[in-house]
C-alpha positions in Angstrom: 28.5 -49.6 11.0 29.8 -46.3 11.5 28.8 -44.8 8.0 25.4 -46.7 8.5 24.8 -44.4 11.6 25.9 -41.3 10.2 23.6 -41.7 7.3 21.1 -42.7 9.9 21.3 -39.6 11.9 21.6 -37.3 9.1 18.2 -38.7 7.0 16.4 -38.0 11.0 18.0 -34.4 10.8 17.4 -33.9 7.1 13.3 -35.3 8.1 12.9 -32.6 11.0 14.6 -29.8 9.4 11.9 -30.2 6.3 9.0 -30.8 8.5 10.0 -27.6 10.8 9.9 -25.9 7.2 7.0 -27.0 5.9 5.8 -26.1 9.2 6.5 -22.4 9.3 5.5 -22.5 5.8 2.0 -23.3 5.7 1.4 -20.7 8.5 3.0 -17.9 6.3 0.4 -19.1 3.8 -2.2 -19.5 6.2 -1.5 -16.0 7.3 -1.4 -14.5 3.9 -4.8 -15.9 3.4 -5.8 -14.4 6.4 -4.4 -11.1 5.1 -6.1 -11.0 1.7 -9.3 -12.1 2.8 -9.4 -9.0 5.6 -8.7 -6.8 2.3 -11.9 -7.7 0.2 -14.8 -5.4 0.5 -18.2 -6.4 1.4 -21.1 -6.3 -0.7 -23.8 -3.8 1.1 -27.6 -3.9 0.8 -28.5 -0.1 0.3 -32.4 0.9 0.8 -34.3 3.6 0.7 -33.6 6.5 2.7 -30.4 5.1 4.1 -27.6 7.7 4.8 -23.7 7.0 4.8 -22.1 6.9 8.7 -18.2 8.3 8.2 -16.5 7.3 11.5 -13.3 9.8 11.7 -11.3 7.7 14.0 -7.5 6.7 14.3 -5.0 7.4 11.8 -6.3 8.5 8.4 -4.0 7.8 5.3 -3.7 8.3 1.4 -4.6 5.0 0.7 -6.7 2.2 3.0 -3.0 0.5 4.9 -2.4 -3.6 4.4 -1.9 -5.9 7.4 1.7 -7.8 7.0 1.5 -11.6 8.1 3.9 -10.9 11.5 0.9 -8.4 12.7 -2.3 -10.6 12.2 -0.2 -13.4 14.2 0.4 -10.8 17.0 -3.3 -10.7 16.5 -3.1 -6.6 15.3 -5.9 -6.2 12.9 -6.4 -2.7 12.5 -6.3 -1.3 9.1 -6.0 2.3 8.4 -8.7 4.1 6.9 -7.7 5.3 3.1 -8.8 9.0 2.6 -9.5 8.0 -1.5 -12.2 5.6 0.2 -13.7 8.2 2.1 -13.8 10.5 -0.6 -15.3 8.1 -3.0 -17.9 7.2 -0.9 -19.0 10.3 -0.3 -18.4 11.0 -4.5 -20.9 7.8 -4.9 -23.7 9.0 -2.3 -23.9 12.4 -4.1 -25.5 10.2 -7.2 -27.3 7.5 -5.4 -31.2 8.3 -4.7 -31.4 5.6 -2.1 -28.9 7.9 0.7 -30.8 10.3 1.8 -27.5 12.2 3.4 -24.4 11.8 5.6 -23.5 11.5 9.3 -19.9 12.4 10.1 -19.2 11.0 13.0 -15.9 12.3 14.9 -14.2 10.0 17.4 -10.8 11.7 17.1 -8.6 11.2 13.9 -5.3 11.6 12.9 -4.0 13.3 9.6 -2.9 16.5 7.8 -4.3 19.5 6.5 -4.6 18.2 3.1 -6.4 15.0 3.9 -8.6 16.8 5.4 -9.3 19.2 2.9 -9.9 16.5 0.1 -12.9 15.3 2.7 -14.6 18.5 3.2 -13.7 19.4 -0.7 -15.8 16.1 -1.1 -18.8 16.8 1.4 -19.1 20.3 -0.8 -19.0 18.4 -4.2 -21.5 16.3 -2.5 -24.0 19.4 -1.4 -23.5 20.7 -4.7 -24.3 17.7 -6.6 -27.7 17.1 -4.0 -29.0 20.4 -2.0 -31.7 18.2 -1.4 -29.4 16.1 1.1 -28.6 16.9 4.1 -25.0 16.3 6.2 -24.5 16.3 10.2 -22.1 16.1 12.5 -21.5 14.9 16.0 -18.3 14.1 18.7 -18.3 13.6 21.8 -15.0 15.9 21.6 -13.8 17.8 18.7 -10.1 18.2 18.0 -9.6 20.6 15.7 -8.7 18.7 12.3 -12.4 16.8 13.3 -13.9 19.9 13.8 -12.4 21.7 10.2 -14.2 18.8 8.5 -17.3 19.1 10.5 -17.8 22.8 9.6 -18.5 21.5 6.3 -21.7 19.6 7.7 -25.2 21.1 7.8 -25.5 21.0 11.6 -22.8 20.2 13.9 -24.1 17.8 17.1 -22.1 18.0 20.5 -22.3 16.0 23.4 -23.4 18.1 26.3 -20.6 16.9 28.1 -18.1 17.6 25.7 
């Protein structure tokens, strides 16, 4: 009888131990899901006389950041912006006839000179590649990293305020 129970009680633990690791298992997956899916681009509808809206705003990095599992369950689901997709959206709007120009808009922004520089070296290529398009700028405040990158706009906006 003895033996019976042991085997008993260690079949239960064996049971709940797999279930409390399938548990946590399927939510890693879950979450992974979760983190891929926030990853894929969107199709957008471009028409005529559209412009492209660059919001400057938190930190900027080489390459758009990844959300790891632990930080979407925390509910954190802020991705960094990637400099090379700010550059390459501005690259793509020098050649598209349907964007009329660009709006920088400058909420504050974190990153180094040379991120920086590869944005306004794009907003140049862009006025060389289209003198017919236009580029503005506004802030409600301009730090100066915003402002180096918004000297490279036709017109730079201010709120009266600010």
């Amino acid at each position: 009888m003895k033996k019976f129970l042991m085997a008993f009680l260690g079949t239960l633990a064996g049971i709940w131990f797999s279930l409390f690791i399938a548990f946590f298992g399927l939510l890693l997956i879950i979450a992974a899901a979760g983190v891929s899916s926030l990853g894929r681009s969107k199709v957008v509808q471009v028409n005529d006389h559209s412009y492209l809206k660059l919001v400057l705003a938190g930190e900027l990095s080489d390459r758009p950041g990844q959300l790891d599992p632990i930080a979407v369950m925390r509910g954190d689901k802020t991705v960094t912006q990637g400099v090379n997709e700010i550059v390459g959206s501005i690259d793509a709007s020098a050649g598209d006839d349907r964007i009329d120009g660009i709006v920088i808009d400058c909420r504050g922004s974190s990153a180094g000179l040379a991120k920086r520089q590869a944005i306004v070296e794009a907003l140049k290529r862009f006025k060389d590649a289209a003198p017919e398009k236009w580029i503005y700028a506004y802030g409600d405040i301009y730090t100066q990293g915003d402002y180096y990158v918004a000297t490279a706009a036709d017109s730079i906006f201010i709120n009266p305020i600010g």
